[in-house]
PyMOL Python script that loads the backbone (N, CA, C, O; Angstrom):
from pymol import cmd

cmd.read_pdbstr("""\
ATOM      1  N   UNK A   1     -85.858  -0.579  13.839  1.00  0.00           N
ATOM      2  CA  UNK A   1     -86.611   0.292  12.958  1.00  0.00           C
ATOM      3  C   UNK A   1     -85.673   1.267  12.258  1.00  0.00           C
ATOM      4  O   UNK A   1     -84.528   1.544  12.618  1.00  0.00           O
ATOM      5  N   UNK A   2     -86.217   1.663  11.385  1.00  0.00           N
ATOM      6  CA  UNK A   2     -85.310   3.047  10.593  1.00  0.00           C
ATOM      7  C   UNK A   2     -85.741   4.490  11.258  1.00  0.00           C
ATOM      8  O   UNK A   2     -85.499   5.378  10.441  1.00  0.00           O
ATOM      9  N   UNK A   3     -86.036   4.764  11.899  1.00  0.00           N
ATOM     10  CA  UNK A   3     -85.969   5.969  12.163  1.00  0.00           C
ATOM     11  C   UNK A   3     -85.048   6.585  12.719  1.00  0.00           C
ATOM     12  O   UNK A   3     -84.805   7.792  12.702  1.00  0.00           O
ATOM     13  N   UNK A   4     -84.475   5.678  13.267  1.00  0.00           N
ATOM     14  CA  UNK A   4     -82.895   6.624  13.555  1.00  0.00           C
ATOM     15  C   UNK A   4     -81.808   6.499  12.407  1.00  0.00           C
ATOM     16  O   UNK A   4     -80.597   6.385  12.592  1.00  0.00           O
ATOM     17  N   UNK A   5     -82.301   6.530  11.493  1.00  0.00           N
ATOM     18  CA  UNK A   5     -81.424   6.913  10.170  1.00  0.00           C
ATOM     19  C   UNK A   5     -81.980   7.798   9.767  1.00  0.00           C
ATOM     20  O   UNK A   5     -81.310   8.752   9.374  1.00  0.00           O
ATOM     21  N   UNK A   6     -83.627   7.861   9.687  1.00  0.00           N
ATOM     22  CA  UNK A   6     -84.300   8.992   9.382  1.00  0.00           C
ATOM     23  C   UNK A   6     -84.012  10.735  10.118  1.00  0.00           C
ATOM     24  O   UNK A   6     -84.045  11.849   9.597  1.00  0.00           O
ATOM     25  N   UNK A   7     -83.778  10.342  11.311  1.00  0.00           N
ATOM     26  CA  UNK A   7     -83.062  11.136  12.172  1.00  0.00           C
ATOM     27  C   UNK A   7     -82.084  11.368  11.768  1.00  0.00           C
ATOM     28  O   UNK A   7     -81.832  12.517  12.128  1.00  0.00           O
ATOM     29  N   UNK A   8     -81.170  10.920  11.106  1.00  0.00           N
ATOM     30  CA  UNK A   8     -79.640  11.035  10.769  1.00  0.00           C
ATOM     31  C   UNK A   8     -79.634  11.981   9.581  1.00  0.00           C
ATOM     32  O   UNK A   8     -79.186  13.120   9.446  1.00  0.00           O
ATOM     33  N   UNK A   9     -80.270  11.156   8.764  1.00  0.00           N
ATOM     34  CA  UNK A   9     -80.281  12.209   7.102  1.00  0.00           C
ATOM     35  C   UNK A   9     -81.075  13.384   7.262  1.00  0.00           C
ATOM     36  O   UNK A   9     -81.013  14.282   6.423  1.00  0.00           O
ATOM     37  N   UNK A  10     -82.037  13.483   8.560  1.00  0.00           N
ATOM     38  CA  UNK A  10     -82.354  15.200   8.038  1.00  0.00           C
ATOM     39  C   UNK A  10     -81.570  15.669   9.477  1.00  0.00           C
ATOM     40  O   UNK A  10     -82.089  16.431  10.293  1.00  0.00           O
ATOM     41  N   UNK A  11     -80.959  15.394   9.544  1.00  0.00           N
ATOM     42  CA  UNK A  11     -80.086  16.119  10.632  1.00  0.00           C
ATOM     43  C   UNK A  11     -78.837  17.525   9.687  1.00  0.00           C
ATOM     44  O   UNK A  11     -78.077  17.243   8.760  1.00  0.00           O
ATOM     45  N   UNK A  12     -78.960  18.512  10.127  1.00  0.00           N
ATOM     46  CA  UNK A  12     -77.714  19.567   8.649  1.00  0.00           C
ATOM     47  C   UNK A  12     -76.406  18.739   8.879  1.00  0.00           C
ATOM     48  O   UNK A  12     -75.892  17.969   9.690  1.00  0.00           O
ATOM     49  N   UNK A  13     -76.222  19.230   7.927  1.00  0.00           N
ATOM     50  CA  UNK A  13     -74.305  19.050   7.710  1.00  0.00           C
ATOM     51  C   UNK A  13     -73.929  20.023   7.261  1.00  0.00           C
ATOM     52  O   UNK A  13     -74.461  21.131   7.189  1.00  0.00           O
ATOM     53  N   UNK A  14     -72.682  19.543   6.826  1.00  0.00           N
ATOM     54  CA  UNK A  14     -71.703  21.032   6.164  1.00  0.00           C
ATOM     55  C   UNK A  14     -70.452  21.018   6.703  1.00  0.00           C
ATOM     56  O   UNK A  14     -69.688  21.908   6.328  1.00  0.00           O
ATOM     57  N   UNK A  15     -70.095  20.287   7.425  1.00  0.00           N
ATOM     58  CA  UNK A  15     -68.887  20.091   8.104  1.00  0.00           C
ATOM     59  C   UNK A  15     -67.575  19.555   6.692  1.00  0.00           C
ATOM     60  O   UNK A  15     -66.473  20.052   6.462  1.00  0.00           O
ATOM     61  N   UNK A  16     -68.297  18.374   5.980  1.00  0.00           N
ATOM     62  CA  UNK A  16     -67.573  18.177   4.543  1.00  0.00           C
ATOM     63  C   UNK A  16     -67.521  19.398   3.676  1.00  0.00           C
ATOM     64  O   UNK A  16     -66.431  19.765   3.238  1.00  0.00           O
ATOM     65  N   UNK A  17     -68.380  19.911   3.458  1.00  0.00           N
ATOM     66  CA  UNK A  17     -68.469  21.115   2.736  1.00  0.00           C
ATOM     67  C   UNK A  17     -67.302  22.417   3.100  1.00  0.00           C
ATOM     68  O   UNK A  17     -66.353  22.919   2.498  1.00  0.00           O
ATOM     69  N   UNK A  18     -67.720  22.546   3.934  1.00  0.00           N
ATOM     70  CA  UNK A  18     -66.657  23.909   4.646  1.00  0.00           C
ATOM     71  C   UNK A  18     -65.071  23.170   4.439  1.00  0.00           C
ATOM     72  O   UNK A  18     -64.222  23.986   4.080  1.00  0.00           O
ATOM     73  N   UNK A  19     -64.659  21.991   4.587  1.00  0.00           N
ATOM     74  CA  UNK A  19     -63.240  21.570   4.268  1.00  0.00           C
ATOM     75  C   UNK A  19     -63.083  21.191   2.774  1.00  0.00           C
ATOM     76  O   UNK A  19     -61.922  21.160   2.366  1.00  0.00           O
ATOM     77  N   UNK A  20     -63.997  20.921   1.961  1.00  0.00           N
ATOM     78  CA  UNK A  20     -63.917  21.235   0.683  1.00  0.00           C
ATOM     79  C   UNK A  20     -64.041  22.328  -0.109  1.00  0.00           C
ATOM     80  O   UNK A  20     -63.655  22.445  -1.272  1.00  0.00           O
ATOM     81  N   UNK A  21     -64.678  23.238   0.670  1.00  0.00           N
ATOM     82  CA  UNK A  21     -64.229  24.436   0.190  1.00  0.00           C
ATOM     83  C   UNK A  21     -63.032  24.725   0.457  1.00  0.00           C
ATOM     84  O   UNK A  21     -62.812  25.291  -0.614  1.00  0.00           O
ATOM     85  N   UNK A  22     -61.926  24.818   1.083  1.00  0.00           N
ATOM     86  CA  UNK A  22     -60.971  25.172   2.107  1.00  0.00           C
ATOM     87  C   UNK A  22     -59.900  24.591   0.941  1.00  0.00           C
ATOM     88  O   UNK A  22     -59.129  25.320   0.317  1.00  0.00           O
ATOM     89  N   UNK A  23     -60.008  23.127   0.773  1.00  0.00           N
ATOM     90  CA  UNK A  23     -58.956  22.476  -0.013  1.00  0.00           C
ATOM     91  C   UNK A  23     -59.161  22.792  -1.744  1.00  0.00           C
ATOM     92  O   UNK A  23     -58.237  22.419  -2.466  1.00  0.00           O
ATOM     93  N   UNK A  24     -60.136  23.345  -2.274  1.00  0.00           N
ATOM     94  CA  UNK A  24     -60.546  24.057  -3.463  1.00  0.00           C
ATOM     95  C   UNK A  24     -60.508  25.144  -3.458  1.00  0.00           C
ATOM     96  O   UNK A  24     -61.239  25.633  -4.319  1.00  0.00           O
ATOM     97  N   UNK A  25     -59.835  26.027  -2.713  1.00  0.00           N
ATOM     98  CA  UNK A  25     -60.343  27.831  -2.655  1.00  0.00           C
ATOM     99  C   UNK A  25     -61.442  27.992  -2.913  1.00  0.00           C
ATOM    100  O   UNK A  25     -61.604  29.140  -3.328  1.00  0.00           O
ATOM    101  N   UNK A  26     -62.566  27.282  -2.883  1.00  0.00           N
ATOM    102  CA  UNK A  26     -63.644  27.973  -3.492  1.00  0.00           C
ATOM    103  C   UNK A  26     -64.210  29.085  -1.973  1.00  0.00           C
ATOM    104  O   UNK A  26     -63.648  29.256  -0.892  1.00  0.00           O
ATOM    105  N   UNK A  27     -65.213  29.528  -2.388  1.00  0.00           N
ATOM    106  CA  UNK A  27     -66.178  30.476  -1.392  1.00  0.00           C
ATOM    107  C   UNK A  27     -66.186  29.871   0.278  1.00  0.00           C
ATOM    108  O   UNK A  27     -67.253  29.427   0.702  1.00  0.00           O
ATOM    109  N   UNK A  28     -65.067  29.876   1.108  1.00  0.00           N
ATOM    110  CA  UNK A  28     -65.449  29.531   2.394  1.00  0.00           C
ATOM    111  C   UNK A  28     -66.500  30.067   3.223  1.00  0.00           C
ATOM    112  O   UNK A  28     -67.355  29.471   3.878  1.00  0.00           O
ATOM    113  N   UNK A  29     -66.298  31.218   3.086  1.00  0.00           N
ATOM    114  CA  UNK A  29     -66.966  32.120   4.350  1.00  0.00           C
ATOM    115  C   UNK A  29     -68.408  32.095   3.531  1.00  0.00           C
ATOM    116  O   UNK A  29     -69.399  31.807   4.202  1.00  0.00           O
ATOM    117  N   UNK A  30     -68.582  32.373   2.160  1.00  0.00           N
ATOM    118  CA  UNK A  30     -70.703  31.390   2.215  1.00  0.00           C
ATOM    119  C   UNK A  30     -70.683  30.031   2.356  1.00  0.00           C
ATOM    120  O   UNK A  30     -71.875  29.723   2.324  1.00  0.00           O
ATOM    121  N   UNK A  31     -69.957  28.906   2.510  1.00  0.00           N
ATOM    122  CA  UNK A  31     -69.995  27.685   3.007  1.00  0.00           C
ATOM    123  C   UNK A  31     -70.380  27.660   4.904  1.00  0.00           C
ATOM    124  O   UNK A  31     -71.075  26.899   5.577  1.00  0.00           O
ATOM    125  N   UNK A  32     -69.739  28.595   5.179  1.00  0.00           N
ATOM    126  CA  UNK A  32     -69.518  28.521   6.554  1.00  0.00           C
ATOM    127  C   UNK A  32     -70.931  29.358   7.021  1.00  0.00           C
ATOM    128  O   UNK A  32     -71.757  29.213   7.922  1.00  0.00           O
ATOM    129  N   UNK A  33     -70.744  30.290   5.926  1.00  0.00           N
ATOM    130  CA  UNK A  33     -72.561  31.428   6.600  1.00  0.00           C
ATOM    131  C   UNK A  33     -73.537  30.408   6.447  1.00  0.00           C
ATOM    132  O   UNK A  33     -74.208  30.112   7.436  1.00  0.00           O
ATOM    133  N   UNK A  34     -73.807  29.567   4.902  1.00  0.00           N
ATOM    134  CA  UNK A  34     -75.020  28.686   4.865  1.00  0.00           C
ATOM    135  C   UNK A  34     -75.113  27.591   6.035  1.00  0.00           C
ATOM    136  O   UNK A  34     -76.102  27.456   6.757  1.00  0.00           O
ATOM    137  N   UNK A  35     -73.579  26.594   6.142  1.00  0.00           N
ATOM    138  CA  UNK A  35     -73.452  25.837   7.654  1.00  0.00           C
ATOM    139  C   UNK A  35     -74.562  26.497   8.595  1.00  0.00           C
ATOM    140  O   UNK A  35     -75.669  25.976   8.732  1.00  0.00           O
ATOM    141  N   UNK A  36     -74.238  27.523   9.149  1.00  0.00           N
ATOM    142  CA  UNK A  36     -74.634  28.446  10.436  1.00  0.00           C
ATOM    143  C   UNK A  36     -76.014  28.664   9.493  1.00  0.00           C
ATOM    144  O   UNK A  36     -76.450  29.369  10.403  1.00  0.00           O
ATOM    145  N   UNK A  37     -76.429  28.677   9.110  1.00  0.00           N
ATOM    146  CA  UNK A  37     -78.161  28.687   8.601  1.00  0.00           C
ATOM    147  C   UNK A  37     -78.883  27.730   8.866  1.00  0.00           C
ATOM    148  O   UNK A  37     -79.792  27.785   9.695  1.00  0.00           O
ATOM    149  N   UNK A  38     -78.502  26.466   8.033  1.00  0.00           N
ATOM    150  CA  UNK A  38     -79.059  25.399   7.972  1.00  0.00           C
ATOM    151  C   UNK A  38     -78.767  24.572   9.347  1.00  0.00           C
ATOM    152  O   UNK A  38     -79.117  23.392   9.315  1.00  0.00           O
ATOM    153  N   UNK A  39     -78.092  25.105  10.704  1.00  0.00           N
ATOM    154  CA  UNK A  39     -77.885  24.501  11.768  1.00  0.00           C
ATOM    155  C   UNK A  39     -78.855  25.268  12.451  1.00  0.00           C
ATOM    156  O   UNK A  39     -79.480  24.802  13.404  1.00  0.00           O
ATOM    157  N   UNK A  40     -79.090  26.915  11.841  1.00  0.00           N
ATOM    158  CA  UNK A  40     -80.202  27.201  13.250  1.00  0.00           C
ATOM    159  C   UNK A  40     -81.584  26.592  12.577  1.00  0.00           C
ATOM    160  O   UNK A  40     -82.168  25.797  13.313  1.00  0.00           O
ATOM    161  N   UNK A  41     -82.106  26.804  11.484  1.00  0.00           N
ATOM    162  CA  UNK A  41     -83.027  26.115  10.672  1.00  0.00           C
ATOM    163  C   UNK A  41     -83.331  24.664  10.957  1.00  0.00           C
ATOM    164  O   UNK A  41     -84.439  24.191  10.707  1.00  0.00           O
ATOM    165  N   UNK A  42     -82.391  23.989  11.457  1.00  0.00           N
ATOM    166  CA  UNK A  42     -82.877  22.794  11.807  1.00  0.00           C
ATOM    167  C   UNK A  42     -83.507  22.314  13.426  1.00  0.00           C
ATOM    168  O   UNK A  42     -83.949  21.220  13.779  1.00  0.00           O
ATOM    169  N   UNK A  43     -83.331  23.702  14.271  1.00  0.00           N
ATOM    170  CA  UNK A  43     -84.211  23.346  15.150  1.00  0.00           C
ATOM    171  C   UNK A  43     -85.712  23.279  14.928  1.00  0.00           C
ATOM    172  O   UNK A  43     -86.320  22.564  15.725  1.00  0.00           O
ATOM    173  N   UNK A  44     -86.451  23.925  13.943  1.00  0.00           N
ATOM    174  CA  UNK A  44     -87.628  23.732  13.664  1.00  0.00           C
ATOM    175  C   UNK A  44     -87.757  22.503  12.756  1.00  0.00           C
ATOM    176  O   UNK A  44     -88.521  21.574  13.019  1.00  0.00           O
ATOM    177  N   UNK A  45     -86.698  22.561  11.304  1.00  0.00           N
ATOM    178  CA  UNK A  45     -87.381  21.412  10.486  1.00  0.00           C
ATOM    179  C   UNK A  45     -86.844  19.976  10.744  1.00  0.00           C
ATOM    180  O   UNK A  45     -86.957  19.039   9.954  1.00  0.00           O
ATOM    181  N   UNK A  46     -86.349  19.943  11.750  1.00  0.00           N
ATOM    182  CA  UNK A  46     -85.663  18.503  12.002  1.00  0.00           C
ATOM    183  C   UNK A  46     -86.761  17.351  12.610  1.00  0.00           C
ATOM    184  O   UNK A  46     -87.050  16.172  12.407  1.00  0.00           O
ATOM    185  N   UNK A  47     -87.174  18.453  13.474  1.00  0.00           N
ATOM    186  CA  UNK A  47     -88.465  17.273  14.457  1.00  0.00           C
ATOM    187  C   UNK A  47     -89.859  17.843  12.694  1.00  0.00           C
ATOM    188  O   UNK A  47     -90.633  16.920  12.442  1.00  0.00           O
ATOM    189  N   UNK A  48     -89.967  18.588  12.145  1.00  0.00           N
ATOM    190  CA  UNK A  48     -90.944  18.743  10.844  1.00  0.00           C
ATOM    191  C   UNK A  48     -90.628  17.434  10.725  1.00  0.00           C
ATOM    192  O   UNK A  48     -91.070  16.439  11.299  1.00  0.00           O
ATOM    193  N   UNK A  49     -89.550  17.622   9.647  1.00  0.00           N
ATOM    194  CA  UNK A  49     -88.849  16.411   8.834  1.00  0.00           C
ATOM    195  C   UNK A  49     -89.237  15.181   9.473  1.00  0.00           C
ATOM    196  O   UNK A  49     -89.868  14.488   8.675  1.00  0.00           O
ATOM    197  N   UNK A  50     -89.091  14.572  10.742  1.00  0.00           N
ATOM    198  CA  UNK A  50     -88.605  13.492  10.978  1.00  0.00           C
ATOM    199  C   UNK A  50     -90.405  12.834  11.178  1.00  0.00           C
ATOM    200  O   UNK A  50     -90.844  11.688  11.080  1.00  0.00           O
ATOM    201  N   UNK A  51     -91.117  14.214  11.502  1.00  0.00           N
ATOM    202  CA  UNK A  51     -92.707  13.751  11.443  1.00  0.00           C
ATOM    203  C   UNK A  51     -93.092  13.208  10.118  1.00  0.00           C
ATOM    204  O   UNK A  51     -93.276  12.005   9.932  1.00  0.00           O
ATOM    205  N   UNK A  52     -93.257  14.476   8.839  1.00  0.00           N
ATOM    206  CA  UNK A  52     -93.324  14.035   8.050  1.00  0.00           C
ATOM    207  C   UNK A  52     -92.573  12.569   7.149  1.00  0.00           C
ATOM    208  O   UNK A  52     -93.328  11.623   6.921  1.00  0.00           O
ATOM    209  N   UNK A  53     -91.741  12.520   6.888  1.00  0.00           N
ATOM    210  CA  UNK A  53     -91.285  10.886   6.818  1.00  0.00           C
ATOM    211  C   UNK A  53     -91.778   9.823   7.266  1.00  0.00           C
ATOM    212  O   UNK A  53     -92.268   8.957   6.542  1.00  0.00           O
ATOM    213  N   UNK A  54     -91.701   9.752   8.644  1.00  0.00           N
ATOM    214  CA  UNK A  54     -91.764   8.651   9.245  1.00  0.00           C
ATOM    215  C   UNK A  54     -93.425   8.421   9.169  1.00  0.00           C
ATOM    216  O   UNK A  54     -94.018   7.347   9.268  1.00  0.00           O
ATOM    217  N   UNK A  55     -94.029   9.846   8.950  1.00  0.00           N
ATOM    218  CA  UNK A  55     -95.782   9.208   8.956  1.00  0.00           C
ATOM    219  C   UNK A  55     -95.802   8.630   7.466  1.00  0.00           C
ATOM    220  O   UNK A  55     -96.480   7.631   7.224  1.00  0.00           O
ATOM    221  N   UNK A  56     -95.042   9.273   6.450  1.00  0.00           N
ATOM    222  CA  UNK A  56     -95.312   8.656   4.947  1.00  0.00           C
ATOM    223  C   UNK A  56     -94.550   7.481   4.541  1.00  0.00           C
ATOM    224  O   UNK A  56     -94.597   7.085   3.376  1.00  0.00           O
ATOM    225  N   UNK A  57     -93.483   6.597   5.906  1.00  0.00           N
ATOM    226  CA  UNK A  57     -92.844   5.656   5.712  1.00  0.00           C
ATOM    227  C   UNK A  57     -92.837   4.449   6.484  1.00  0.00           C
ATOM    228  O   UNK A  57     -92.318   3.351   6.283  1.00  0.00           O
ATOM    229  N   UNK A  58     -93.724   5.037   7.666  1.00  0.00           N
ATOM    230  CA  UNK A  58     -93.714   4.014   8.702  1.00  0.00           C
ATOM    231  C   UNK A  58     -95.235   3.615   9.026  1.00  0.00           C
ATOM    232  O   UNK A  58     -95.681   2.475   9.147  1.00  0.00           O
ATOM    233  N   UNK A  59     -96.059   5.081   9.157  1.00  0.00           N
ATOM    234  CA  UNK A  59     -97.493   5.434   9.475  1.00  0.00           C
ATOM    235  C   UNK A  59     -97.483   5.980  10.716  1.00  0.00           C
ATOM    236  O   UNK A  59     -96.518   6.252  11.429  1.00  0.00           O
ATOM    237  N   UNK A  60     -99.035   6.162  10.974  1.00  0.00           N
ATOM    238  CA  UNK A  60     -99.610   7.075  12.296  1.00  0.00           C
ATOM    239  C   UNK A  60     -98.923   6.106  13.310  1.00  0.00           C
ATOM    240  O   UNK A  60     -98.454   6.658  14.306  1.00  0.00           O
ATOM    241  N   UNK A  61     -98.773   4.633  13.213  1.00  0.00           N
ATOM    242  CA  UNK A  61     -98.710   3.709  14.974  1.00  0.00           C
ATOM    243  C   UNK A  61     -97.157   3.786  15.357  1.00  0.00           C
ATOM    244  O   UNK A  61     -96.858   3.485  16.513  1.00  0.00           O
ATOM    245  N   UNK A  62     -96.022   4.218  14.354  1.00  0.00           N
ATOM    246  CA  UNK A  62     -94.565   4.456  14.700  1.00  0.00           C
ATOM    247  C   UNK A  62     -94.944   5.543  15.187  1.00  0.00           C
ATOM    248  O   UNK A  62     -94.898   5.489  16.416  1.00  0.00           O
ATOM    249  N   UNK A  63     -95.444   6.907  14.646  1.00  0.00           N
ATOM    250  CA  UNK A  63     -95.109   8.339  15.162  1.00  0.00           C
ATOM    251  C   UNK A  63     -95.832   8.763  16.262  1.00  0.00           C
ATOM    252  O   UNK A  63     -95.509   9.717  16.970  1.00  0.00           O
ATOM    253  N   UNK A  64     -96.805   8.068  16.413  1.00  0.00           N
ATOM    254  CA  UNK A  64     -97.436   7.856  18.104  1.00  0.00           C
ATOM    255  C   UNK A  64     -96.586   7.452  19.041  1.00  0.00           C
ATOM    256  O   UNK A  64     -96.424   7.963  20.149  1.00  0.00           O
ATOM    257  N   UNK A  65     -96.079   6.591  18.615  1.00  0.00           N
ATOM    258  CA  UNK A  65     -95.125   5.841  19.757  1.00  0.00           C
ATOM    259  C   UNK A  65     -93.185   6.591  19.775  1.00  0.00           C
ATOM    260  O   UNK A  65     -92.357   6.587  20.686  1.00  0.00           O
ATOM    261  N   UNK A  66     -93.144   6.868  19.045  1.00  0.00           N
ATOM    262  CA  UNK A  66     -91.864   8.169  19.005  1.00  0.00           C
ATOM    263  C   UNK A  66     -91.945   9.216  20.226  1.00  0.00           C
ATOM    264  O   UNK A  66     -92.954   9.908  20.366  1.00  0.00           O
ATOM    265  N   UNK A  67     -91.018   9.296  20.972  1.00  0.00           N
ATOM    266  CA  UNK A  67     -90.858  10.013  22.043  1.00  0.00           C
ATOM    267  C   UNK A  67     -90.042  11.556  21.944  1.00  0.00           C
ATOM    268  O   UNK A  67     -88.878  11.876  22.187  1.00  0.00           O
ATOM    269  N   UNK A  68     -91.410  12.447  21.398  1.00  0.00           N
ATOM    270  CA  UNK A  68     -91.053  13.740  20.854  1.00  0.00           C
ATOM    271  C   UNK A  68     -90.433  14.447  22.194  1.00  0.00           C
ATOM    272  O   UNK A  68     -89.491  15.230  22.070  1.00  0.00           O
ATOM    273  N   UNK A  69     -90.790  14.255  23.018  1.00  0.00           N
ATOM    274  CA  UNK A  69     -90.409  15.345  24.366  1.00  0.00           C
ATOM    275  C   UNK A  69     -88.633  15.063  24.354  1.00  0.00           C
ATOM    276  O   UNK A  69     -87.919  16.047  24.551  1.00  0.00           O
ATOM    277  N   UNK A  70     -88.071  13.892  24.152  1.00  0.00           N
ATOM    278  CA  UNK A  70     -86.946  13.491  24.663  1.00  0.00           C
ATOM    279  C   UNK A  70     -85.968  14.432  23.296  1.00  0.00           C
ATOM    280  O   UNK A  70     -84.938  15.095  23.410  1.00  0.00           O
ATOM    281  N   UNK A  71     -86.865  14.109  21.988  1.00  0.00           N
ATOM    282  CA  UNK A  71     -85.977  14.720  20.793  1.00  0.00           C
ATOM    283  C   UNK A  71     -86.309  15.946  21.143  1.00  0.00           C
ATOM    284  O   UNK A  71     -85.275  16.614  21.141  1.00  0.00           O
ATOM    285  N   UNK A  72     -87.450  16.750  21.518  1.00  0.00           N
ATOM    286  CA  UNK A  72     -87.497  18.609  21.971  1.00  0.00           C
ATOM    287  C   UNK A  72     -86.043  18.805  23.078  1.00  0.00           C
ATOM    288  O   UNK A  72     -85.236  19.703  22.839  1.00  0.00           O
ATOM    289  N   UNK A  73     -85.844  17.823  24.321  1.00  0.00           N
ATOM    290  CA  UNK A  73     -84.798  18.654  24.966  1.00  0.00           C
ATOM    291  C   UNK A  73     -83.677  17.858  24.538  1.00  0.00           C
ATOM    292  O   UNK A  73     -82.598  18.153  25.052  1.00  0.00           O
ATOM    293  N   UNK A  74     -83.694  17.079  23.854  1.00  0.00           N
ATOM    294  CA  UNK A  74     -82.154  17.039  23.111  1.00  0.00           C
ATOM    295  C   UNK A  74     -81.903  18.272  22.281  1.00  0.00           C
ATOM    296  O   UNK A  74     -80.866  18.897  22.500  1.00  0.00           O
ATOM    297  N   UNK A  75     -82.781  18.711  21.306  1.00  0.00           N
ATOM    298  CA  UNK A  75     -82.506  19.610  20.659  1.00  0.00           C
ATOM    299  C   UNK A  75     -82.278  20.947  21.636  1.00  0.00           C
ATOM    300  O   UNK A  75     -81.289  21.662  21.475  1.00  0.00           O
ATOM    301  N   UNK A  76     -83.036  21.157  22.415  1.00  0.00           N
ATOM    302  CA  UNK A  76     -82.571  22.844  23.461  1.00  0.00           C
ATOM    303  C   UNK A  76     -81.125  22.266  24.032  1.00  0.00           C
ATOM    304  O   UNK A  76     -80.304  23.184  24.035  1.00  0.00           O
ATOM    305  N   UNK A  77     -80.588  21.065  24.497  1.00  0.00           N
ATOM    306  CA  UNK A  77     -79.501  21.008  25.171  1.00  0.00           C
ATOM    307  C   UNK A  77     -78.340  21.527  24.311  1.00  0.00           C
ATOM    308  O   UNK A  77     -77.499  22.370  24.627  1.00  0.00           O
ATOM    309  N   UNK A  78     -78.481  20.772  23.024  1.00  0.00           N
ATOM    310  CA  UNK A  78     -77.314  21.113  22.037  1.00  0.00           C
ATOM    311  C   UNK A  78     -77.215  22.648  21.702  1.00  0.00           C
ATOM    312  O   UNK A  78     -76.230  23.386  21.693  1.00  0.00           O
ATOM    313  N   UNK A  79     -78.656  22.922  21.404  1.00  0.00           N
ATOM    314  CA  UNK A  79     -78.536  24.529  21.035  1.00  0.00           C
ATOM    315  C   UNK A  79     -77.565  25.553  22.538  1.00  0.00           C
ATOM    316  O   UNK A  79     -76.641  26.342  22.739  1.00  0.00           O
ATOM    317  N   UNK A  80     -78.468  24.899  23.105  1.00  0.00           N
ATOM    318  CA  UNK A  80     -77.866  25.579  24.618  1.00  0.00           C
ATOM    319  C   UNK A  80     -76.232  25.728  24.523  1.00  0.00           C
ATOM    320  O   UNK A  80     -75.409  26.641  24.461  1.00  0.00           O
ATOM    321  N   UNK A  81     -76.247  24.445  24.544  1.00  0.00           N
ATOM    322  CA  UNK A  81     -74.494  24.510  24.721  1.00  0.00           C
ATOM    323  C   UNK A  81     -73.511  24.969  23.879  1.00  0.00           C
ATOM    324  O   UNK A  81     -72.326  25.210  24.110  1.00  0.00           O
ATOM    325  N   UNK A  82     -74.320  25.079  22.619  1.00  0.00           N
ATOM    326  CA  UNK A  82     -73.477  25.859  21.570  1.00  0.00           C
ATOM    327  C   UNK A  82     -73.573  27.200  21.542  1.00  0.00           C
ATOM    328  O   UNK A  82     -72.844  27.928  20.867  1.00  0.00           O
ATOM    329  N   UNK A  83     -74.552  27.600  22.335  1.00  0.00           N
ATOM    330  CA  UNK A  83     -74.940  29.355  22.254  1.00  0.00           C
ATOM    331  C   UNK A  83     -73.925  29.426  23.326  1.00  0.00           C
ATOM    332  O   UNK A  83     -72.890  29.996  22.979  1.00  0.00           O
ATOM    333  N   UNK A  84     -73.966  28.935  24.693  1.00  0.00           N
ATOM    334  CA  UNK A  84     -72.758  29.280  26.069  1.00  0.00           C
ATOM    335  C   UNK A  84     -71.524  29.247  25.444  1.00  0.00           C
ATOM    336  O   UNK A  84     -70.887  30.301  25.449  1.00  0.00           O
ATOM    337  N   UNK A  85     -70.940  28.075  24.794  1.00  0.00           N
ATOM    338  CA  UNK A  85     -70.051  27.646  24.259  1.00  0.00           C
ATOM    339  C   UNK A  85     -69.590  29.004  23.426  1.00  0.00           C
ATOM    340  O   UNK A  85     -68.552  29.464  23.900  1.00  0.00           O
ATOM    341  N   UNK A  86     -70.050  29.677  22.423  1.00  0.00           N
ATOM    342  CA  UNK A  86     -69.946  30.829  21.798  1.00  0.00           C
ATOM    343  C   UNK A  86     -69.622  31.826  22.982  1.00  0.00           C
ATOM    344  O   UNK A  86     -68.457  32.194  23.133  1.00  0.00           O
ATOM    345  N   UNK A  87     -70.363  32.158  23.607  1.00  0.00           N
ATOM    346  CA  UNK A  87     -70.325  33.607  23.961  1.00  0.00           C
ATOM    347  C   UNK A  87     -68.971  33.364  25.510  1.00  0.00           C
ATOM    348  O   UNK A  87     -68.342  34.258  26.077  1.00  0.00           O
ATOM    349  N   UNK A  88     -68.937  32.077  25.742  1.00  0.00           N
ATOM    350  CA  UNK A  88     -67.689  31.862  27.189  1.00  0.00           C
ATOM    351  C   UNK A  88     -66.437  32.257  25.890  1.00  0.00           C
ATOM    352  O   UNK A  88     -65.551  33.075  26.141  1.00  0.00           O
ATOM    353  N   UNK A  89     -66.502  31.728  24.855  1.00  0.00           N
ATOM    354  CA  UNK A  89     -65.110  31.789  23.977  1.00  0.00           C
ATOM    355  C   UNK A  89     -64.878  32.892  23.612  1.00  0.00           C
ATOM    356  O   UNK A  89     -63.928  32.985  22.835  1.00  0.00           O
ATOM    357  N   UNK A  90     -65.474  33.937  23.919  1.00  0.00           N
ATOM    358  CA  UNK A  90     -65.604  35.464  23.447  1.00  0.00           C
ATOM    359  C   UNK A  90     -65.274  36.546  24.579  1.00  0.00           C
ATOM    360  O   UNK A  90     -65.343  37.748  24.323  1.00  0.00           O
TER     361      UNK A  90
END
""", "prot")
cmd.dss("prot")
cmd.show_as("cartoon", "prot")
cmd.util.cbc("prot")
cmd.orient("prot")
């Protein structure tokens, strides 16, 4: 099925961005502030996103059968570990 591509494309980025800014002088540090936006922002619109789509691409009998609990604590694990990860490096 496609939904784990669907998963993929609304997942943030910015990782290209922030090194193209870097190799252009352009504006790093708002490349790097928006990054850090659109990464906390995507704990809410990622599982949005991936509802909406997949009901307007697949229908109601894929997104029934999608196993939201497993994508909710994937998403707290990563957040988790990036919030510890921050504050042990400090």
């Amino acid at each position: 099925r496609g939904i784990t591509l669907l998963i993929i494309t609304s997942s943030p980025g910015g990782a290209y961005s922030n090194w193209f800014c870097s190799i252009f002088n352009a504006d790093l540090a708002l490349s790097v502030t928006m990054t850090a936006f659109s990464t906390i922002l995507s704990i809410g619109m990622l599982p949005l996103n991936v509802l909406i789509y997949s009901r307007i691409s697949f229908g109601s009998d894929v997104v029934n059968s999608l196993d939201w609990t497993s994508l909710g604590i994937s998403l707290v694990v990563v957040v988790t570990a990036i919030t510890l990860g921050l504050f042990i490096s400090k």
